[in-house]
C-alpha distance (Angstrom), angle and dihedral (degrees) to the residues before:
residue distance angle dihedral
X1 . . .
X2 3.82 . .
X3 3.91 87.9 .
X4 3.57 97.3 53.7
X5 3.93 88.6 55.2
X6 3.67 91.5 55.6
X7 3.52 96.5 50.7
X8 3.39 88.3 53.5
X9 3.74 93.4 59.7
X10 3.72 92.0 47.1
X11 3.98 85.2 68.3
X12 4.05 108.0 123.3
X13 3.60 118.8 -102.2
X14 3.30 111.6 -115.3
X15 3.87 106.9 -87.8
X16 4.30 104.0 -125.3
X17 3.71 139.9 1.9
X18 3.67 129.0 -160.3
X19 3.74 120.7 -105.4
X20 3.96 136.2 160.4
X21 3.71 102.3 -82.3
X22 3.69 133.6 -143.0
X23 3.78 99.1 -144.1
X24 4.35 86.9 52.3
X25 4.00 138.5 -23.2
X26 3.45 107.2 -58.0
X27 3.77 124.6 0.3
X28 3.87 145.2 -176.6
X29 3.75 118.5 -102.3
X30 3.83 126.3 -166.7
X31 4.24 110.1 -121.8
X32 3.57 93.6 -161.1
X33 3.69 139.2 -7.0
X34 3.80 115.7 -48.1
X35 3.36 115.0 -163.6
X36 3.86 137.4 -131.0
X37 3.76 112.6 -72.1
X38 4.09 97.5 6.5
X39 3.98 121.0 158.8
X40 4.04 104.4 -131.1
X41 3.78 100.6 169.9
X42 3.67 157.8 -37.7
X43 3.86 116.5 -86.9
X44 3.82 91.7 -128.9
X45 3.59 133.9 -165.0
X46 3.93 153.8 111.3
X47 3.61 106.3 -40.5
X48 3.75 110.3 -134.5
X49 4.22 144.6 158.9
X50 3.98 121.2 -87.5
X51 4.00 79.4 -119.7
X52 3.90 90.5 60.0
X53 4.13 91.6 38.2
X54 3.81 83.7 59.5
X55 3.40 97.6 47.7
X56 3.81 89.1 50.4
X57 3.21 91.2 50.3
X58 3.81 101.9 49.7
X59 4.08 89.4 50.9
X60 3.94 81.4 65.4
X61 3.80 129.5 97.8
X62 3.65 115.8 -89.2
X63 3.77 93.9 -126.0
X64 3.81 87.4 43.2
X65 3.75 106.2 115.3
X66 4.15 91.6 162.1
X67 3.41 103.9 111.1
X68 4.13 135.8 165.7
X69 4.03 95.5 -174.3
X70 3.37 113.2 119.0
X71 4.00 121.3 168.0
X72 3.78 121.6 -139.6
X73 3.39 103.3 -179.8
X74 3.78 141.9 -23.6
X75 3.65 98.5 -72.2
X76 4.09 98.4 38.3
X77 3.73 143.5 48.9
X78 4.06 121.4 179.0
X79 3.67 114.5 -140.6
X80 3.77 99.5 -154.9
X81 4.36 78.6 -167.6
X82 3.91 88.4 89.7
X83 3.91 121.5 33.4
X84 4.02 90.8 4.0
X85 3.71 136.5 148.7
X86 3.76 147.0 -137.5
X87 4.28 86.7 -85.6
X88 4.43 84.5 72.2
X89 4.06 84.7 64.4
X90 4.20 84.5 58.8
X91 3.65 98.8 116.6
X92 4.38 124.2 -145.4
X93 3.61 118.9 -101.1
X94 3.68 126.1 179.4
X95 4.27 87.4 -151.2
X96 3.96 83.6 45.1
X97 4.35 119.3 -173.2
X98 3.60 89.7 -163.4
X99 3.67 142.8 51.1
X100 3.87 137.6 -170.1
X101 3.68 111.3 -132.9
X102 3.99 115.1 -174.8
X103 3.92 116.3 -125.7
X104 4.18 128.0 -174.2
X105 4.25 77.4 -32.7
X106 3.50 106.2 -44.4
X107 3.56 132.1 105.7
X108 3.92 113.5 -126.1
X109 3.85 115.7 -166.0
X110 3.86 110.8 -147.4
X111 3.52 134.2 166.4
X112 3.95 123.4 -110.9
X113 3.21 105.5 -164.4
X114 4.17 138.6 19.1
X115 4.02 109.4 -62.3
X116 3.67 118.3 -164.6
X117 3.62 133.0 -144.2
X118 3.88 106.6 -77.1
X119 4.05 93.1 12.3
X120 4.11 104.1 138.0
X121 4.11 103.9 -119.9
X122 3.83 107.1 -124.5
X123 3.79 136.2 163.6
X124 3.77 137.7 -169.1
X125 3.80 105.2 -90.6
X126 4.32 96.0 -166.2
X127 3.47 87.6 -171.2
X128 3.81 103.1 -166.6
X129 3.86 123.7 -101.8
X130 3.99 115.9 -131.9
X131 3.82 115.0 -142.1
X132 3.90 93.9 -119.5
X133 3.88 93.5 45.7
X134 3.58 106.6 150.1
X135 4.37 104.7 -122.3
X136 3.76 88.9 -126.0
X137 3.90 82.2 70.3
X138 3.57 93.7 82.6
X139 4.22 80.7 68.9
X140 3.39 84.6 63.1
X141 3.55 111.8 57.4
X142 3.43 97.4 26.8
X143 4.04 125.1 169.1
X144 3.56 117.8 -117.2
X145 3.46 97.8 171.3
X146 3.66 109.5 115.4
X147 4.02 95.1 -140.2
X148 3.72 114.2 155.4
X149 4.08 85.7 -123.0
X150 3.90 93.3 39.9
X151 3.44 110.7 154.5
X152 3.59 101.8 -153.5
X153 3.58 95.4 -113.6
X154 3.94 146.9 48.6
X155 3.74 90.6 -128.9
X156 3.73 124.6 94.9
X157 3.30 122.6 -109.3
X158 3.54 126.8 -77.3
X159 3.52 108.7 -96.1
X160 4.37 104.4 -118.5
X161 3.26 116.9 -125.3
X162 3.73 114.5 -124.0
X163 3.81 120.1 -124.6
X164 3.77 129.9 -128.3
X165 3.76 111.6 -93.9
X166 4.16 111.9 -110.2
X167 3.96 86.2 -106.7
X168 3.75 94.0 111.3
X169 3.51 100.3 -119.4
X170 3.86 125.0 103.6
X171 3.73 106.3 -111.1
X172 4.43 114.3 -141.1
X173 4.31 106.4 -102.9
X174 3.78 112.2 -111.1
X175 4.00 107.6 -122.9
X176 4.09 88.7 -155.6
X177 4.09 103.5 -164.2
X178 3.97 107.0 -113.8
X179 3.94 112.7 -114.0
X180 3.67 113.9 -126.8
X181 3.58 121.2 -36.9
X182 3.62 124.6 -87.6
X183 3.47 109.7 -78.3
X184 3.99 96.6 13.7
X185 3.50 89.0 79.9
X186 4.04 145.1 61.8
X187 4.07 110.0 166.1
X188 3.73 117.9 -114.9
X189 4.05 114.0 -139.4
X190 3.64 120.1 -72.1
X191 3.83 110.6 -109.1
């Protein structure tokens, strides 16, 4: 009987809790060491069109850069604002410990590096730019994570235009198609 009471206290901790956070509102915070390359939890929500995420998304505030949207594909965005879980209270970081990798349409939070015991989960949120984006936007989804390499913002980016080459002649301008709107979107790792 003594054995089965020890393996009972062997049992995992669980791996986060939810606290307020300094970075923003309330955060994720790691209990105990999570290792390298852990799966913590779904990003969960109301599964819902890009056409609906938009329209969501438009009913907002202007200066309203909270968002739960998150697109897993083409077809489907999960707004973790109805039906979500504790991974919507993961806040962005620019130096991010997490990531959210997308797997047979669902979005698996793991961690990519070593997180210690009281280390606030974050991940990059590259929320996706749209090509009339007012400049003020940057305001709005500000970065308030502290990294070393913080960019200042949540965004992505901007994409740089590329200049004409020195041959003399006036090269055509490439009308790139926008990703997902602002807010719709957080990109999944590259294969």
């Amino acid at each position: 009987m003594a054995s089965k009471t020890k393996a009972k206290s062997k049992t995992k901790l669980p791996a986060y809790r939810l606290r307020r956070s300094p970075v923003h509102g309330t955060g994720v915070f790691a209990t105990r060491t999570i290792r390298k390359g852990e799966e913590l939890i779904e990003y969960a929500g109301e599964r819902i069109t890009h056409e609906e995420a938009d329209r969501r998304h438009a009913d907002k505030a202007e200066d309203d850069g909270h968002t739960f949207l998150f697109t897993i594909d083409a077809k489907t965005v999960v707004d973790a604002g109805v039906d979500g879980n504790d991974a919507r209270f993961i806040n962005h970081s620019c130096d991010p410990n997490c990531e959210v990798v997308i797997s047979d349409g669902r979005l698996l939070v793991e961690t990519i590096k070593t997180v210690k015991a009281g280390e606030e989960l974050a991940y990059d949120y590259n929320l996706t730019r749209g090509l009339d984006d007012d400049p003020e936007i940057e305001k709005v989804f500000a970065c308030r994570c502290g990294a070393a390499n913080c960019r200042g913002t949540m965004l992505q980016p901007p994409k740089k235009k590329k200049q004409p080459k020195a041959s003399g002649k006036t090269q055509a301008k490439s009308h790139a198609k926008p990703a997902a709107k602002r807010g719709s979107g957080r990109k999944k790792r590259a294969a």
